[in-house]
C-alpha positions in Angstrom: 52.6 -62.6 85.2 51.6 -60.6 81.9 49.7 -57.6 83.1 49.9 -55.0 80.7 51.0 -51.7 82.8 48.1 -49.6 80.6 45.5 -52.2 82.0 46.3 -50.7 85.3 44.4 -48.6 87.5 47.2 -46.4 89.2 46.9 -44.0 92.5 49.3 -41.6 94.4 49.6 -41.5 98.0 47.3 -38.9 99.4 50.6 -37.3 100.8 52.1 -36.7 97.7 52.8 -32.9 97.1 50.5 -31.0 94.7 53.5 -29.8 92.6 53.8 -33.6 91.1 57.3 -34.1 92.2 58.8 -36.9 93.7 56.1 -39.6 93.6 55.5 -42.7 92.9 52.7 -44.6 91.5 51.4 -47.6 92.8 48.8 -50.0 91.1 47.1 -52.5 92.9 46.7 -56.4 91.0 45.1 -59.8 92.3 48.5 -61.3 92.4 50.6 -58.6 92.7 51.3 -54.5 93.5 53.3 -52.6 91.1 55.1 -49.6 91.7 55.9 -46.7 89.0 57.6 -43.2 89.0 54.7 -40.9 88.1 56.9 -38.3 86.4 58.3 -40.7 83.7 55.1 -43.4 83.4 57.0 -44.7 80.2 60.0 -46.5 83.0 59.2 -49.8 83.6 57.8 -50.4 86.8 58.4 -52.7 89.4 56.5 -55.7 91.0 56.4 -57.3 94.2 54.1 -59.5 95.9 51.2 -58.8 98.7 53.2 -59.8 101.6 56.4 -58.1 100.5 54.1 -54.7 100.1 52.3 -55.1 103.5 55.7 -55.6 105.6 57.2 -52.4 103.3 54.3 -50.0 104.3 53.8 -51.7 108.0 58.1 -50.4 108.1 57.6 -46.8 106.5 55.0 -46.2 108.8 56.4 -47.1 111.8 53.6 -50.0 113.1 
């Protein structure tokens, strides 16, 4: 996979804090999510497939 990180559309989490601090990114691909620090955008981020996303937000929400 080649997806250029720029070509991304990126979100926060609707409960991240208004000071900025502490949050992550996430971008949402056909064949992939990816996953950034929002206060240094320049870090690599990281990748991980549909599945592997869906059982990592089904755990941190406790479903």
């Amino acid at each position: 996979m080649n997806i250029r990180t720029s070509e991304l559309t990126w979100f926060k989490s609707s409960y991240s804090g208004t000071q900025g601090d502490s949050c992550v990114e996430v971008a949402i691909a056909e064949q992939a999510v990816h996953v950034r620090d929002s206060k240094d955008v320049s870090r690599p981020a990281f990748t991980v497939g549909h599945a592997g996303w869906a059982r990592f937000t089904r755990f941190v929400s406790g479903r």
